[in-house]
N, C-alpha and C positions, 0 to 999 in steps of 0.2 A: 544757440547756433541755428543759421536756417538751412529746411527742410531743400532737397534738392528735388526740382519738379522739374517734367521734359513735355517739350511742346512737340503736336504732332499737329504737323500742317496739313491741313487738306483744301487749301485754295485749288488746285489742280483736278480737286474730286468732288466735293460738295459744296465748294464756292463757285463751280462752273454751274452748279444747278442754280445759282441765278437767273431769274428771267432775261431772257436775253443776251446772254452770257455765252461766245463759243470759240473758246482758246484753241490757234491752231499747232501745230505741233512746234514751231519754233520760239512760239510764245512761250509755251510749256516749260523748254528744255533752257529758255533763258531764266525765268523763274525758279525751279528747281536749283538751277546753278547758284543764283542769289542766297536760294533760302538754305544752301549745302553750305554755303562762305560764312557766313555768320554764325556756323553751328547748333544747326534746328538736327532734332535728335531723330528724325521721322518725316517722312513727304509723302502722303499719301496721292498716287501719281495717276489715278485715274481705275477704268473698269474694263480689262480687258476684251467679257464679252459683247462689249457693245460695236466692236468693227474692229477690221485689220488694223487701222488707220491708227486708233486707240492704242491697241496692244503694241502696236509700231514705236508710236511714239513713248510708250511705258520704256520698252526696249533702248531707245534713246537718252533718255531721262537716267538711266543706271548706266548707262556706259558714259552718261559727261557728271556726273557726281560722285565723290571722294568718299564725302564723311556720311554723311544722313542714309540713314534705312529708308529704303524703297520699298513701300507697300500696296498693294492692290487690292480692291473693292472685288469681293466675289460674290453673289448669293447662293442661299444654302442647296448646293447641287451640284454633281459631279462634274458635268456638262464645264457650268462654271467654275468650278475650282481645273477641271484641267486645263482650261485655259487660261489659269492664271497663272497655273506652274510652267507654262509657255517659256512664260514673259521672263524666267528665272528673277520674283524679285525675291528680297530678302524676308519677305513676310506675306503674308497671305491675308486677311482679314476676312470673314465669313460672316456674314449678317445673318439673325438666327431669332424670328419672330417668335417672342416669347408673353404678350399680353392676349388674355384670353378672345378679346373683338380682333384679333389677327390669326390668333391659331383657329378659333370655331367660326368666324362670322367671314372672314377674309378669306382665309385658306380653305376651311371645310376638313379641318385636319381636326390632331387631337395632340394632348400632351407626350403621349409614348411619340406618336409619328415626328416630332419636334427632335428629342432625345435620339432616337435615331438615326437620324438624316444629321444632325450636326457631329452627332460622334462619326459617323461612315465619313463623312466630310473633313473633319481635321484628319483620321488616318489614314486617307487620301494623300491630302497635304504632305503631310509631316514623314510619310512613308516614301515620300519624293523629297526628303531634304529640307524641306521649306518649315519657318516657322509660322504658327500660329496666333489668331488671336482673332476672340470671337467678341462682336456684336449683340448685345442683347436688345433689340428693336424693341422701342416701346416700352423700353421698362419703365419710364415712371411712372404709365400706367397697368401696370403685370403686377402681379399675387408675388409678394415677398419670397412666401414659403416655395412656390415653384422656381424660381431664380438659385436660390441655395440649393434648394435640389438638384437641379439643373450645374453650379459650378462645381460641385461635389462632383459629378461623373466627368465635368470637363477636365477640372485639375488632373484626375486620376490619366484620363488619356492624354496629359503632355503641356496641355494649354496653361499657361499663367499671366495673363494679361486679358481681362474681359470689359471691352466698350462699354460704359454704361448710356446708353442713348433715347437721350427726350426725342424722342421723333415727332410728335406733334409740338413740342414748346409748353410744355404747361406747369414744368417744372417750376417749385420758389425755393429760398435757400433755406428755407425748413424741412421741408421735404426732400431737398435734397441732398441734408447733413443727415436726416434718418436712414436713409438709404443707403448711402455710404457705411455710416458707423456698423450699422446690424451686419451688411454684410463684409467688412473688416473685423465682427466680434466672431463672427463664424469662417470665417475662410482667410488662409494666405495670402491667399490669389492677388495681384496688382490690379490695379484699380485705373479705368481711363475716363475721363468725362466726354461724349459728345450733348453737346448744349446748344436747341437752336433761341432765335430772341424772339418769338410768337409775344413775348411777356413784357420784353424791353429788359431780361434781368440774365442773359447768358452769362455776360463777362461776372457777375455777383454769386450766380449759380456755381460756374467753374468756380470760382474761390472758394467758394464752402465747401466745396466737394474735395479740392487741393488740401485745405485746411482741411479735412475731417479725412484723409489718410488716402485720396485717390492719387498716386503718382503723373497720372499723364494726361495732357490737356490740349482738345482737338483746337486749333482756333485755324481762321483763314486770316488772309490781308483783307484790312477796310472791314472785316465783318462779314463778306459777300457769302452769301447761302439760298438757299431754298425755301419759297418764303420773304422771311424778314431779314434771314441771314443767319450766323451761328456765332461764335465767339470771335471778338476782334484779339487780335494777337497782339498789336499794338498796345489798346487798353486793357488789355489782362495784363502786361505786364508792367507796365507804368502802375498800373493798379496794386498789384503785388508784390515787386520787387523787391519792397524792405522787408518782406515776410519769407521767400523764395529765395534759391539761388538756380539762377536758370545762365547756358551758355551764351544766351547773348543780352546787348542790352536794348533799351529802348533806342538809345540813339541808333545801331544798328539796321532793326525794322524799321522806323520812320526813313532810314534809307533805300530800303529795300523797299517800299511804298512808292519810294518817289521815282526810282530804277524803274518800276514794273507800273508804275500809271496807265503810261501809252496802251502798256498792250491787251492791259485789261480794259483799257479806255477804248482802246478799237478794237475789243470783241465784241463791243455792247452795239 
C-alpha cells in the first residue's frame, strides 16, 4: 500500500526568492487559488514582516482559499511571530538556526540562547491559537546530537512537524536518508523536507527523505528558488507517484503551470 505524502508549496515564499522574481499581490492570490483547486495540503503565502503590502496580501490569500493551510514564514523573534499572528493564518512556521557556523559565527549566540528563543517563540504562537512548526536552518550541516536535543524540548512544548532544511544545498540522498532515519529512530515528531538544487539532486533528495519516513515535501512550480531553485512539484511527483499517494496528480500541476506561466512570466 502506498505511503500518503503531503506537498507544501512555497512558490509564494521561496520561489519569489528567485532572482528577479516579484509577484504582486493579485498574482499571488491567483496562484494560491490554483494551488487550493487541486488539493495541495499547505501554501506557504509569504513573510509577514517584510511590509504591509506582504501581510496584506497573506490576508488575502486566506480569505480566497477553501482547502489548503495557510502558512507564514516568521524568523526566530517576537517582533516577527506577532506579526505573523496578525495575519490570522493557520500555521506559523518559525526558522530556528541550528548549525554551529550560524549559531557562533553568524549570530554570535550559543546553543542555550537558540533553545530559548525558539521555545518563547512557539508559546507566543501557540498561546495565540496559532499552530506551529519549526525550521531547522541548516541542518544538513548541524551536530545530529544537537537537533534531537533540540526536538525533544520542541515536542514537549506542542510542536510536531519540524522543517528539515538544506539551506545552502549540499545535501545527497545518502545523507539525507541518515538524517532522516536517526531522527525517526528517536522521535515521533513528523518530518518535512526543504530541499534546495545547489547539487542538481532536490527532487532525488525529497524522495529519500519521503521514502526514509519524512511526511511532507516543500516543492515550488518550475522549481523556482533561491539560488538554483528548490524542489519542482511537477517532477517530484511524476517522480514518485507509483511509490506515494498524494491529492493531486501530475496532469493537474502541469496545469497549474500553464495557468500561472504569465504571471510568473511577468514578474521576472
Amino acid at each position: 500500500m502506498k505511503e500518503n505524502k503531503y506537498i507544501v508549496d512555497t512558490t509564494l515564499r521561496d520561489g519569489e526568492q528567485s532572482p528577479g522574481i516579484a509577484l504582486c499581490t493579485r498574482d499571488k492570490v491567483k496562484i494560491a487559488k490554483l494551488l487550493d483547486e487541486i488539493g495541495v495540503y499547505e501554501i506557504e503565502a509569504g513573510v509577514p514582516c517584510l511590509s504591509s503590502v506582504e501581510a496584506d496580501g497573506i490576508c488575502e490569500i486566506i480569505e480566497n482559499t477553501k482547502q489548503a493551510k495557510i502558512s507564514v514564514w516568521s524568523r526566530m523573534n517576537s517582533k516577527d511571530v506577532k506579526n505573523s499572528i496578525a495575519c490570522k493564518p493557520h500555521i506559523i512556521h518559525i526558522g530556528t538556526p541550528v548549525s554551529y557556523i550560524q549559531i557562533y559565527s553568524k549570530l554570535k549566540k550559543n546553543k542555550a540562547w537558540v533553545q530559548k528563543s525558539i521555545l518563547e517563540c512557539v508559546d507566543l504562537a501557540k498561546s495565540n491559537g496559532v499552530e506551529v512548526t519549526v525550521g531547522l536552518e541548516d541542518a544538513s550541516r548541524s551536530d545530529l546530537g544537537f537537533i534531537l536535543s533540540l526536538i525533544k524540548e520542541l515536542k514537549k512544548a506542542g510542536v510536531n512537524i519540524i522543517r528539515l532544511a538544506d539551506t545552502v544545498g549540499i545535501l545527497t540522498p545518502s545523507r539525507t536518508k541518515e538524517i532522516v532515519e536517526t531522527i525517526k529512530s528517536h522521535s515521533d515528531i513528523e518530518l518535512e523536507m526543504h530541499v534546495h538544487n545547489d547539487l542538481g539532486m532536490a527532487v532525488a533528495n525529497s524522495i529519500i527523505g519521503a521514502k526514509a519516513g519524512a511526511a511532507f515535501i516543500d516543492c515550488t512550480l518550475f522549481g523556482i528558488g533561491e539560488r538554483t531553485g528548490n524542489c519542482n512539484f511537477y517532477d517530484f511527483v511524476h517522480a514518485s507517484e507509483s511509490i506515494f499517494n498524494f491529492a493531486m496528480s501530475k496532469k493537474q500541476i502541469r496545469q497549474i503551470e500553464k495557468n500561472s506561466y504569465q504571471e510568473l512570466k511577468g514578474a521576472m
